[in-house]
N, C-alpha and C positions, 0 to 999 in steps of 0.2 A: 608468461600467460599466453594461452593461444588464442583464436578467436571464439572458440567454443568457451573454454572458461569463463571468458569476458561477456556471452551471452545467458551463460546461466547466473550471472548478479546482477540481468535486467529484465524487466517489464515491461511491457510495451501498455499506455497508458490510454484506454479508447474511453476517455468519461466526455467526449464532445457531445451535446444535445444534438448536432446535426446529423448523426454517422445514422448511416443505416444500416440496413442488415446486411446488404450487398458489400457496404464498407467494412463491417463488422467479418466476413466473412475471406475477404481480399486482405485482409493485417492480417488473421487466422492462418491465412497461408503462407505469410511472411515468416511469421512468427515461426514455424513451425518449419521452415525450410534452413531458418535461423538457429533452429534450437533454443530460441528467447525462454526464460524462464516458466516467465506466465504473459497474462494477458488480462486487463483489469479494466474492466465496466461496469456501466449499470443492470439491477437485478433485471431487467427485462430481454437483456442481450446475453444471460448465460444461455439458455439452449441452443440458440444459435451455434455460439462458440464452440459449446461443447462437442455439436454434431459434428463442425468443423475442425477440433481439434482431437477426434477421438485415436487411439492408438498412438499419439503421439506423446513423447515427453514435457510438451509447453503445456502448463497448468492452467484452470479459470478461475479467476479472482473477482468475487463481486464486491463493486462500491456501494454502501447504505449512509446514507444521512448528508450526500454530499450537498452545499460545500459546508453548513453550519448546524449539521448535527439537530436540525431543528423537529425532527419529529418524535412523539409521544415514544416511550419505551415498547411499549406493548406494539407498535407498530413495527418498530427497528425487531423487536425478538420475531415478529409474525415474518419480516421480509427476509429477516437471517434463515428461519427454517425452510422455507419457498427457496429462496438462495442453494442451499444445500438438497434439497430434495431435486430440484432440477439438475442438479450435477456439477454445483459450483465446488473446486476444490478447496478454497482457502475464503474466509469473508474481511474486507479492512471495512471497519464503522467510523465513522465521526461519534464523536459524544455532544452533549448537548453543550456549545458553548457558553449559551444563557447561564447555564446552571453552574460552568468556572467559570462565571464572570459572578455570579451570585455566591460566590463560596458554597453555593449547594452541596456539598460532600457526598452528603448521604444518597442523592438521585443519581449522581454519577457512579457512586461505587454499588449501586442497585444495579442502573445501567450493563456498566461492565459485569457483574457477577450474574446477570441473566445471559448476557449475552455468550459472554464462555460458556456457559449451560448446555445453549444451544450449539457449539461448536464441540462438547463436550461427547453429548448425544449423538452426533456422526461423526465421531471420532477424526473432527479435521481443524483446522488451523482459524484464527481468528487473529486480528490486528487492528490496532489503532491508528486513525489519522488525526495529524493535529495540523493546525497552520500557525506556528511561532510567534508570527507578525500581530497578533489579532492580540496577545498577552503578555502579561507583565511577565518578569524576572518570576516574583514567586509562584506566580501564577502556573507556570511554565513548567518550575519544580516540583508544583505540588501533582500534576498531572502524570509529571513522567516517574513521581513515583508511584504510586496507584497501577499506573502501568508497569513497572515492577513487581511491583505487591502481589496482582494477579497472575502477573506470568504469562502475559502476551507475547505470540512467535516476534512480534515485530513491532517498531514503533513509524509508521509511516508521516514525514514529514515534508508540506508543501516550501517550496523552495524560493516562494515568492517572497522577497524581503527576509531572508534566511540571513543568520550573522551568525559569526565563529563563535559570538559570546552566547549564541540561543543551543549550537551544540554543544558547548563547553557546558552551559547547564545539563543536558541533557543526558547527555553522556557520564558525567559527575553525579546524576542521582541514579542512572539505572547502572551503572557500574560493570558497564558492557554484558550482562547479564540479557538483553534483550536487543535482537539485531536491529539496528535504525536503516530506515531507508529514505531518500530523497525522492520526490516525486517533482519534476520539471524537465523543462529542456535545460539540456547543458553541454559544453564540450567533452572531449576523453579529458582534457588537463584542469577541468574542473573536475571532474571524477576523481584523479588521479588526490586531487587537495583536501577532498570531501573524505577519501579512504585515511586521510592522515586522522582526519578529525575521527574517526571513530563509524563511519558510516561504509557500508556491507554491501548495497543494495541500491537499484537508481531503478525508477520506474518514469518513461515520456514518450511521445507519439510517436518515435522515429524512431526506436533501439538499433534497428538494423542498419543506419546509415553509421552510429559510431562504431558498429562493429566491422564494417563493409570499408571504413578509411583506415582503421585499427590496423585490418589484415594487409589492405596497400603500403603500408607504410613500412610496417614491422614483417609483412610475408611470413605471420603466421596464422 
């Protein structure tokens, strides 16, 4: 793997409340000097990005519902289509956690079948975030089938308090059918352990420096 390879199976992760447009626009040019995959913030920072990453091959990734999924559906589908109308290439949502912790079924699989709707209608990518930590064992399964079911590009999962037994579920019910991504900071040799487990993809604030020791090391 060279260091180009190695940057297109990551994200660079701008969901900080602090970042400004000027921040937002200086990672842009990283990213993009990078050949970083994508670039993934909140729905107010896609124009931004987009201006700044036009003609380039680094994607924009809008985050909705972050960190618990807590808002009305009708809202998440209104910011999904604003997301995409502004030029977002790909949308990751949260689901409503309330609603897997309530065994809701039916609001989440609403949820999700409006929401691909909307990613359906401009023929572009949509994904799920989850945080592991926050749900049981079944809990865990019964979401990441759903997210099977539907046929989401991606399963995006927070890496905080991650354990090999929350990808071993995970992995186990979407039956690599659906590319899982980690979203944290991490080392290359956490990467390296993560890719055993079944996961494709790393999205966190720095992409560029594991690619940038990658190439020091290995001289590719």
């Amino acid at each position: 793997m060279n260091t180009y390879q190695l940057a297109r199976l990551m994200d660079c992760l701008l969901i900080d409340p602090e970042m400004s447009s000027f921040g937002l626009i200086q990672m842009a040019n990283v990213s993009k000097d990078y050949h970083i995959r994508s670039v993934i913030c909140y729905s107010n920072g896609i124009s931004v990005l987009k201006n700044a990453l036009r003609n380039t091959d680094t994607a924009v990734n809008a985050m909705i519902g972050f960190p618990y999924g807590q808002q009305m559906i009708n809202e998440k589908v209104y910011e999904a289509n604003m997301c995409y109308q502004n030029g977002a290439d790909e949308v990751s949502f949260v689901p409503s956690y309330l609603s897997i912790r309530d065994r809701n079924h039916t609001h989440i699989e609403e949820e999700m079948t409006r929401m691909l709707g909307v990613a359906t209608r401009y023929g572009k990518k949509m994904n799920v975030v989850i945080d592991p930590s926050l749900f049981s064992a079944d809990e865990l399964s019964k979401i990441s089938r759903m997210v099977k079911k539907y046929g989401f590009d991606s399963m995006m999962i927070l890496s905080n308090g991650l354990t090999e037994d929350d990808l071993i579920i995970i992995r186990s019910t979407t039956n690599r059918e659906i590319r899982l991504e980690v979203l944290g900071e991490m080392s290359f040799e956490s990467m390296t352990a993560l890719v055993k487990c079944g996961v494709s993809r790393f999205g966190m604030s720095r992409p560029e420096m594991i690619i940038r020791d990658y190439g020091d090391k290995y001289g590719r």
